[in-house]
C-alpha positions as CSV (number, residue, x, y, z in Angstrom):
1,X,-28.2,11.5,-20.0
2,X,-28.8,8.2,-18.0
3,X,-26.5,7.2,-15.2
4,X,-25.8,3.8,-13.8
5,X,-25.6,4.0,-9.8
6,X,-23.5,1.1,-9.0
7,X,-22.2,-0.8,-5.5
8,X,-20.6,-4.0,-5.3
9,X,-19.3,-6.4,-2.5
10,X,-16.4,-8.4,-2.9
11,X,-13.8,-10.8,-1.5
12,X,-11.7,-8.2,0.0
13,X,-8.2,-8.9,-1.4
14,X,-8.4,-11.4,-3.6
15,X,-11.0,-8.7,-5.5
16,X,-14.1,-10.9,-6.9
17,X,-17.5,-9.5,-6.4
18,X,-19.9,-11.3,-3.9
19,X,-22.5,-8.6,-4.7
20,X,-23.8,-5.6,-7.0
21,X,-26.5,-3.5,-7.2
22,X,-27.0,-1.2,-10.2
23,X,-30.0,1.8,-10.3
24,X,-30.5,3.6,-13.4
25,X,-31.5,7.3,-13.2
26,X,-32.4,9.4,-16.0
27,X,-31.6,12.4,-14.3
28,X,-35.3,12.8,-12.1
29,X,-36.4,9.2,-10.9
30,X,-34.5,5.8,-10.9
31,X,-36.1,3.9,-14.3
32,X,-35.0,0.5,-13.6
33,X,-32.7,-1.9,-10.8
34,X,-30.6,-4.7,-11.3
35,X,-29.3,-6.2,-8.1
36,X,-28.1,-9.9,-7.5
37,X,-25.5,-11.8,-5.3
38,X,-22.5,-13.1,-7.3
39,X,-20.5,-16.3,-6.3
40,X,-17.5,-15.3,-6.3
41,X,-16.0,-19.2,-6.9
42,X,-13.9,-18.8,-3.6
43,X,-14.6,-19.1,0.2
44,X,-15.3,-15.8,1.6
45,X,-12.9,-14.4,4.7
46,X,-14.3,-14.4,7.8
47,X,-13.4,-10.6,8.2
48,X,-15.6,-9.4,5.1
49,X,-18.3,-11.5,6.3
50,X,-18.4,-9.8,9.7
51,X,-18.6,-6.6,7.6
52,X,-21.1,-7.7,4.9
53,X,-23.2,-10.3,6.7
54,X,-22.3,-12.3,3.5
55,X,-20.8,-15.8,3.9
56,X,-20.0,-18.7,1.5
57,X,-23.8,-20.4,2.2
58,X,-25.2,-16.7,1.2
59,X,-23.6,-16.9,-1.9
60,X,-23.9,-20.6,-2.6
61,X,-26.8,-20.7,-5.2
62,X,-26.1,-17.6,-6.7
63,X,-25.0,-17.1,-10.2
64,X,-21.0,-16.5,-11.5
65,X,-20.2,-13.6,-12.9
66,X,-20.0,-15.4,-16.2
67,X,-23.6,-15.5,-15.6
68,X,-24.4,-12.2,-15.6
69,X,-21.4,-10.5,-17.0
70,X,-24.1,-10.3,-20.2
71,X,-27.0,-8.6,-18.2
72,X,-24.4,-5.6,-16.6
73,X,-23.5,-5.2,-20.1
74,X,-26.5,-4.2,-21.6
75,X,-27.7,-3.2,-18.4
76,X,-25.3,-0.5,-17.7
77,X,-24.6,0.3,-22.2
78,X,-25.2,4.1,-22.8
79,X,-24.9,5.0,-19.8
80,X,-22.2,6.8,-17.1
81,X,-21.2,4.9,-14.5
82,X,-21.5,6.4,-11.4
83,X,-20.5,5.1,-7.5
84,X,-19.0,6.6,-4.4
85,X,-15.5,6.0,-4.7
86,X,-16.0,5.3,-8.7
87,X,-12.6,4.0,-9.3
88,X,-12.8,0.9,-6.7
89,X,-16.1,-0.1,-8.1
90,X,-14.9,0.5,-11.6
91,X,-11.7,-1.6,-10.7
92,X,-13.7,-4.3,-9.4
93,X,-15.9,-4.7,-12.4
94,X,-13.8,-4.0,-15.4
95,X,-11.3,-6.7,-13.7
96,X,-14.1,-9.9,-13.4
97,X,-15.2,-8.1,-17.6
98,X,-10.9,-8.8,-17.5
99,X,-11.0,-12.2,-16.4
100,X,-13.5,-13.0,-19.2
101,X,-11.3,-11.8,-21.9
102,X,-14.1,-8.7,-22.0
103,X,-13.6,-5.2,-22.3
104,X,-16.2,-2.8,-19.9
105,X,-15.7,0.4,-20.8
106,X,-17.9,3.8,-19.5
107,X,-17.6,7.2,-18.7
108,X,-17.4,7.4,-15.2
109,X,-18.4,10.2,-12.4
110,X,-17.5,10.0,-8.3
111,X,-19.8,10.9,-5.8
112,X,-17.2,11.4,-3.5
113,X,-15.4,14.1,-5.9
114,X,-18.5,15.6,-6.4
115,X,-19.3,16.3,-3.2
116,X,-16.0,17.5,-1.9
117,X,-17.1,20.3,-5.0
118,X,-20.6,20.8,-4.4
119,X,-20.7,20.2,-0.5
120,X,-17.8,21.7,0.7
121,X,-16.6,22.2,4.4
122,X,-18.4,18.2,5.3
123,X,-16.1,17.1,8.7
124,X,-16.4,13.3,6.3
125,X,-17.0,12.4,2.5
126,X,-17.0,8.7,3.2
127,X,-20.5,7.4,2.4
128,X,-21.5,6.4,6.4
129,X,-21.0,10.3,7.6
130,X,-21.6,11.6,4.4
131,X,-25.6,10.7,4.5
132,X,-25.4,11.4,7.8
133,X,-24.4,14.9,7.5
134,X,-27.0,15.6,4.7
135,X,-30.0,13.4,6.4
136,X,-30.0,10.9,3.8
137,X,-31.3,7.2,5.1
138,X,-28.9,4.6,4.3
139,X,-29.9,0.9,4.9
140,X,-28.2,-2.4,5.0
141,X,-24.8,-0.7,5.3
142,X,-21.8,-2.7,3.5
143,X,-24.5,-4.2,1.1
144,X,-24.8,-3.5,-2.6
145,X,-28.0,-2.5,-2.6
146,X,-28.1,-0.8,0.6
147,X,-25.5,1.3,-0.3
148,X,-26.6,1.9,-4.3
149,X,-29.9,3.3,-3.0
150,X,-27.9,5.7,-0.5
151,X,-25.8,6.9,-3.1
152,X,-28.9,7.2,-5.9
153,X,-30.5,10.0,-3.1
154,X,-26.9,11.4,-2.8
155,X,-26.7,11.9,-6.6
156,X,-29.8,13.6,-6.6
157,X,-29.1,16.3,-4.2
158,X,-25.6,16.6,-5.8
159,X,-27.7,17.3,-9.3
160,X,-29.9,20.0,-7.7
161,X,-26.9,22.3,-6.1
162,X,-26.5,25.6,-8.1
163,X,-23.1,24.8,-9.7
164,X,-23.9,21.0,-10.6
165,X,-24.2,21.2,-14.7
166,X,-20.6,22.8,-14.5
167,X,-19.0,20.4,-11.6
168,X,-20.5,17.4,-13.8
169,X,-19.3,18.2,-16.9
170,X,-16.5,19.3,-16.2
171,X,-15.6,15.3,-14.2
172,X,-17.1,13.9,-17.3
173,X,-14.2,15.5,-19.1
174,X,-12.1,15.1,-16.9
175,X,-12.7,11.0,-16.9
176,X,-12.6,11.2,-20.6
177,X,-9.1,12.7,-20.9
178,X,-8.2,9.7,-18.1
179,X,-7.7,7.6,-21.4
180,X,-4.2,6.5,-22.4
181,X,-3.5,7.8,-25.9
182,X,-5.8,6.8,-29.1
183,X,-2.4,5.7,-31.1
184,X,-1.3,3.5,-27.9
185,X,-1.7,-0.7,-28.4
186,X,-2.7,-0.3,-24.4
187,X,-6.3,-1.7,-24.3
188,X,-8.5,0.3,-22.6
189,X,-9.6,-2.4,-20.5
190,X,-6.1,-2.8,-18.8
191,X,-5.7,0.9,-18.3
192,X,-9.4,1.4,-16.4
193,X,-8.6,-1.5,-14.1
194,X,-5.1,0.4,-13.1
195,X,-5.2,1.3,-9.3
196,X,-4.8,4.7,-8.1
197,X,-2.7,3.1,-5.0
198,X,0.7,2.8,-4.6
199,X,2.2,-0.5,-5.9
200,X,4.4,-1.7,-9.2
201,X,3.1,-1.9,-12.7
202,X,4.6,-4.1,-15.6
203,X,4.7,-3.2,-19.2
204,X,4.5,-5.9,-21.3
205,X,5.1,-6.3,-25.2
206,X,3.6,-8.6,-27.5
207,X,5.2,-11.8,-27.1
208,X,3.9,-10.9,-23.0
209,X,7.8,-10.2,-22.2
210,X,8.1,-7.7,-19.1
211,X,9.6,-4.8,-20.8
212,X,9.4,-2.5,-18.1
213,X,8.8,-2.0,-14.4
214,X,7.7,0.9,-12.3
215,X,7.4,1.5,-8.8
216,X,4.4,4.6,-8.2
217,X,2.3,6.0,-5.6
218,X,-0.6,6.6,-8.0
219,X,-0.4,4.1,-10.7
220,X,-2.4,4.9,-13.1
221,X,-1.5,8.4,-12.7
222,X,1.8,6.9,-13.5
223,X,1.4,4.8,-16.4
224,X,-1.1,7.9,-17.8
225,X,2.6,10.1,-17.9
226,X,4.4,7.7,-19.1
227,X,2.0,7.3,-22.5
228,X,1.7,10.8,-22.4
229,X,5.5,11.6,-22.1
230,X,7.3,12.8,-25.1
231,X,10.7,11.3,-24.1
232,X,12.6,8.9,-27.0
233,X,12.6,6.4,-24.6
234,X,9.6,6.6,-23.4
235,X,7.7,7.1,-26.8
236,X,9.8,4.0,-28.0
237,X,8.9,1.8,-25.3
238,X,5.0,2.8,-25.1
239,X,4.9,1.9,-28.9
240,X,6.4,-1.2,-27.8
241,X,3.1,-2.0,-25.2
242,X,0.4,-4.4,-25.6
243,X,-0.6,-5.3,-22.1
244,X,-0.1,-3.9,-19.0
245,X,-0.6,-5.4,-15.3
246,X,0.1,-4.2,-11.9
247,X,0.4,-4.8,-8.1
248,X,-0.8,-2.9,-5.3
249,X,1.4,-2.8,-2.3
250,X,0.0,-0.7,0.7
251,X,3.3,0.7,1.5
252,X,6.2,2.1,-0.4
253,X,8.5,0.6,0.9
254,X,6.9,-2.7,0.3
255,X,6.5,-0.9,-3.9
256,X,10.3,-0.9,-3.8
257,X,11.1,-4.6,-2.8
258,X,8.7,-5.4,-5.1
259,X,10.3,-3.5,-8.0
260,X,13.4,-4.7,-7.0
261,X,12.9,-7.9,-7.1
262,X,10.8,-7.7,-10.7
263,X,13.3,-5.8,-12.2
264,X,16.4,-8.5,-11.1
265,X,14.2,-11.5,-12.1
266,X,12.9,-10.1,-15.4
267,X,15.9,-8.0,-16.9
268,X,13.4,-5.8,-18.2
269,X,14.8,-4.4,-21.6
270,X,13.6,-0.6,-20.7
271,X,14.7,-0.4,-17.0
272,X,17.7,1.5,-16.2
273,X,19.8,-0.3,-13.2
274,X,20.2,1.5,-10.8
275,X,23.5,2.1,-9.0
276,X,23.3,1.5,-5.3
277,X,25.2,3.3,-2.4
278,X,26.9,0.4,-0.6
279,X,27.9,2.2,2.0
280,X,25.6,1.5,5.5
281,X,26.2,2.3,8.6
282,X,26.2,-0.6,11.7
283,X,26.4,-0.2,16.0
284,X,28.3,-2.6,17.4
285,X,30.6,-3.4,20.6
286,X,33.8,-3.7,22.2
287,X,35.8,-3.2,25.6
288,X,38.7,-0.8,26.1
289,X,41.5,-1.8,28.1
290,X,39.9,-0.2,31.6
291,X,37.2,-3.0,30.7
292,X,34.4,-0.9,29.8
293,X,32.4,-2.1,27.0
294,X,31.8,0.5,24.4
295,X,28.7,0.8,21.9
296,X,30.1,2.5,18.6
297,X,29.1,3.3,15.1
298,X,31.2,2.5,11.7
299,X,30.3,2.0,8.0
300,X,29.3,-1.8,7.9
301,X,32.0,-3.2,5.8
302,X,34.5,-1.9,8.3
303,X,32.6,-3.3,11.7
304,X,33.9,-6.5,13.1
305,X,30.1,-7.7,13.5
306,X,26.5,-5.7,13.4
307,X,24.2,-5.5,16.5
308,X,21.9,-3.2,13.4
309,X,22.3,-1.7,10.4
310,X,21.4,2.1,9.2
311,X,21.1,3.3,6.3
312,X,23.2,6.4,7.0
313,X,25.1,7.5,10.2
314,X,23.0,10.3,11.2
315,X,20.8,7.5,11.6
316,X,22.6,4.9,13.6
317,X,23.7,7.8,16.2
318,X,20.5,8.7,16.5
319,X,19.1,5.2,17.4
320,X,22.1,5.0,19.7
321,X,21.7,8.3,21.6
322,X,17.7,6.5,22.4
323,X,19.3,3.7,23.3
324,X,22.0,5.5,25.6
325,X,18.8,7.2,27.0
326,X,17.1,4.2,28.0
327,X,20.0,2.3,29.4
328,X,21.7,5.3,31.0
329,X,24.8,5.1,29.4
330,X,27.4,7.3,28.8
331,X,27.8,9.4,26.1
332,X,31.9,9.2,26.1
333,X,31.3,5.2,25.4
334,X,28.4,5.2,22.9
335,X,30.2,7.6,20.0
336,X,27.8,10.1,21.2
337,X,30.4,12.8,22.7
338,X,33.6,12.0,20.1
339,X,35.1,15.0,21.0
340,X,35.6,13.6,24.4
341,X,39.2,11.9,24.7
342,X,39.5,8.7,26.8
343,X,41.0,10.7,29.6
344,X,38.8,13.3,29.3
345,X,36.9,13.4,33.0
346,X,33.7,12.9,32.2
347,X,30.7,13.7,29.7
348,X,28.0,16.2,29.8
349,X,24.7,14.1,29.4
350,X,23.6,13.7,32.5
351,X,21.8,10.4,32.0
352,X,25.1,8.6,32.9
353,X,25.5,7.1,36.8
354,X,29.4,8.4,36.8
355,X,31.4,5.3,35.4
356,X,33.5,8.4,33.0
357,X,34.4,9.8,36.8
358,X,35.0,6.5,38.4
359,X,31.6,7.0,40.2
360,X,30.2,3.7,39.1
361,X,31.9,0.7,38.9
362,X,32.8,-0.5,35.8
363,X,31.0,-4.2,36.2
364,X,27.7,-2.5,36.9
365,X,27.9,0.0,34.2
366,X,29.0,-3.3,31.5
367,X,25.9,-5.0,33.0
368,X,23.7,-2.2,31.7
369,X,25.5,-2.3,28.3
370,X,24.9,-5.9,27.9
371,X,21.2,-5.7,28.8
372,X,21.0,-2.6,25.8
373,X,23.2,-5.5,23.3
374,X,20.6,-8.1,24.3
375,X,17.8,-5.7,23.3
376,X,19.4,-5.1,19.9
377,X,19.9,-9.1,19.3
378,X,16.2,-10.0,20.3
379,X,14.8,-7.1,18.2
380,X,17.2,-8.6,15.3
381,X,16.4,-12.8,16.0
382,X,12.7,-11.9,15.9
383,X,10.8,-8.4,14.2
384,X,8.0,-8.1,12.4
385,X,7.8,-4.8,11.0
386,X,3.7,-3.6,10.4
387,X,3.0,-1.3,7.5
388,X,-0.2,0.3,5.9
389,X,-2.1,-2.7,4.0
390,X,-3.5,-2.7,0.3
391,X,-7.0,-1.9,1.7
392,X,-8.1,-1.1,5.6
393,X,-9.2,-4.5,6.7
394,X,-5.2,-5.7,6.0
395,X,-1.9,-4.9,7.4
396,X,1.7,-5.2,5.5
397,X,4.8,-7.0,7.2
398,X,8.4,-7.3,6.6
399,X,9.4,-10.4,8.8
400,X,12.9,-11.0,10.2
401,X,13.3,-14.4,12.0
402,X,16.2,-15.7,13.6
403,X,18.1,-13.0,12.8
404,X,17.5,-13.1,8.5
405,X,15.0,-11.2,6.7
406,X,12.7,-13.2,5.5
407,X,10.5,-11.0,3.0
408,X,7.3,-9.0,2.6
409,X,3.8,-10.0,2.9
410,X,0.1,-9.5,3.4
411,X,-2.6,-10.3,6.6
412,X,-6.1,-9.8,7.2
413,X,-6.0,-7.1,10.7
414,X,-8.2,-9.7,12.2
415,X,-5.7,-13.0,11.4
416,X,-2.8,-10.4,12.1
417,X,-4.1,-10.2,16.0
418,X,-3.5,-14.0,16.9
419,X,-0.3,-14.4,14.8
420,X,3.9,-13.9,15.6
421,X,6.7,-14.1,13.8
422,X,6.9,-17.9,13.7
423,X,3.3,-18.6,12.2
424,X,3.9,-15.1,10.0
425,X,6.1,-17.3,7.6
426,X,3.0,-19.0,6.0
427,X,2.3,-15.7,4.6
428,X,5.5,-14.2,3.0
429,X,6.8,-13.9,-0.6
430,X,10.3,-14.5,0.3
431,X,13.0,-12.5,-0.7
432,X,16.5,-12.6,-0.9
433,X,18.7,-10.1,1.3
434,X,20.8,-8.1,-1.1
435,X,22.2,-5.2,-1.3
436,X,19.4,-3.2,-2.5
437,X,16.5,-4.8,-0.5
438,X,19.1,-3.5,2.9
439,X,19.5,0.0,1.8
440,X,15.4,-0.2,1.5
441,X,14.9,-2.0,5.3
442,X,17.4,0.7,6.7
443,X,15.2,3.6,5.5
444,X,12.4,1.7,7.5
445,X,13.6,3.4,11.3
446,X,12.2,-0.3,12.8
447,X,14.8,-2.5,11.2
């Protein structure tokens, strides 16, 4: 069997290789080597540049992978493709072969999952602390070739441990099982470049209508059910598939306004609508007849105004108890103690300064609450709320400015440092604030 040990480079998000570096190994010594920068016909961020040493003049002279899309062909035919973290370099690939109108198709094996079989107990299987742990030299880290040769070494020492022939055939089989069904019109193309991350997929039919949209933590685990399922429906609308894309999202809750807002643009003929709750839960304010000003919970609809909204009022009292806490209120005038009457004598929390016993006077008390109603209007004008990123050089955001939410969106960790909520708006896909996107931002405990 020959195996090709593959690394590539790329653009970061925007997935277009600035680099590979391929070693075929029959099994005992590497036989061959093709390795060449790739321009990738876009500038280069800054970020992957600091990580890669490779910049937009690096890559200036260097072929497109129209160029050489040919050579990895026959380069890499016959053979099982093999990297650390297969499925990224897979992904990466079999999407430019995509771009091309190409199919790229090969049995694939991970040096990662092998080792987590055959090397068991490692504190690290990432490829850094993984050579270090096992003594292997690794050069020219965050370059293809650098990293190819590492891996070729790792492969060898992963063929030479007692249980290997089983471990390796038995991931071979697996991969070849990780096929959407023969009888499917799914290209196999479109299924290897699915992402095992969490994000939305769209199923589309012939005449490229979106059919169907699905929100997943895996998805190509995902889409593999679902053309495995033997639902009706799901048989009916699989038949019904001749292409198939998908978005990564970093976060789920980032998936959901994602699906959301595919499935109400798109109608998608297969996608039940779902019914939503409409019932949230809002703090808000208002003074008794002694003059104390009262922080209270009540189902939205029914509040007169919303300092914030909850998606259930577990929740809201929660957040209100921390904010009682903070502010040293008391408990009888933040819904906290209800069973407290409004002659009762006092309450029982003993973070409040005595305005229940007449202790405190009422004007300093209100001055606290109003400092507390200030915090919950200038966390509502401006918040940016930072999730987990598509990849670890980038961080998600949900932005609210001025009070409305804005929408979702994507930054580079490095760009995310310098910017606020203001500049943030250059980078959002905006969204509009119904119903469904609320109930999602009140499960997010930041909103």
């Amino acid at each position: 069997m020959i195996y090709s040990i593959i690394d590539v480079e790329t653009t970061g998000q925007t997935n277009r290789i600035t680099e590979i570096s391929i070693f075929k190994y029959d099994g005992n010594k590497v036989i061959d080597e093709y390795t060449t920068l790739v321009n990738p016909g876009e500038v280069i961020p800054v970020y992957i540049t600091v990580l890669t040493n490779i910049d937009n003049a690096t890559v200036a002279n260097a072929p497109y992978f129209k160029d050489v899309a040919q050579a990895i062909l026959d380069f890499t035919k016959d053979t099982v493709f093999v990297a650390h973290n297969v499925n990224f370099d897979y992904k990466m690939i079999s999407g430019e072969f995509k771009r091309l109108g190409l199919s790229f198709n090969r049995d694939k094996l991970c040096t990662v999952r092998l080792s987590r079989a055959l090397f068991k107990g490692l504190p690290s299987y990432s490829l850094g602390k993984l050579c270090k742990s096992l003594d292997i030299p690794l050069k020219d880290r965050h370059r293809a070739r650098g990293d190819a040769e590492a891996t070729v070494i790792l492969f060898q020492k992963l063929l030479n441990q007692e249980d290997a022939l089983f471990v390796f055939e038995s991931q071979l089989l697996a991969s070849k099982k990780d096929k959407p069904p023969k009888n499917s019109n799914l290209k196999a193309v479109d299924f290897d470049a699915l992402s095992e991350h969490v994000g939305v997929y769209f199923l589309y039919n012939a005449n490229h209508d979106v059919i169907f949209v699905g929100r997943a933590k895996n998805i190509k685990k995902a889409v593999l059910n679902l053309f495995n399922s033997k639902k009706r429906k799901d048989v009916d609308m699989c038949a019904e598939v001749a292409s198939i894309d998908f978005k990564c999202s970093g976060h789920d809750a980032i998936a959901q306004l994602m699906e959301l807002e595919a499935v109400t643009k798109n109608q998608p003929k297969y996608n039940v609508v779902k019914k939503v709750n409409p019932k949230t839960y809002s703090i808000f304010n208002y003074t008794d007849r002694s003059g104390v000003v009262h922080l209270s919970v009540n189902i939205t609809k029914l509040a007169p105004f919303s300092l914030k909204v909850f998606a259930s009022q577990k929740d809201a009292l929660l957040f209100l108890k921390q904010i009682g806490v903070t502010y040293n209120l008391c408990p009888k005038y933040t819904a906290i103690q209800t069973n407290l009457g409004v002659n009762s004598a006092s309450c029982k929390a003993g973070v409040c300064y005595g305005v229940c016993k007449k202790e405190e006077a009422v004007e300093d008390y209100n001055n606290r609450v109003k400092k507390a109603i200030n915090y919950l209007k200038d966390k509502k004008q401006n918040n940016v709320i930072k999730l987990k990123g598509r990849d670890v050089n980038e961080n998600a955001f949900l932005l609210i400015a001025d009070g409305v939410y804005k929408g979702y969106g994507f930054v580079s960790k490095d760009e995310d440092a310098v910017l606020n909520a203001s500049t943030l708006e250059t980078y959002v896909v905006p969204q509009e604030f119904t119903l469904g996107v609320q109930r999602v931002l009140c499960s997010l405990s930041s909103f």
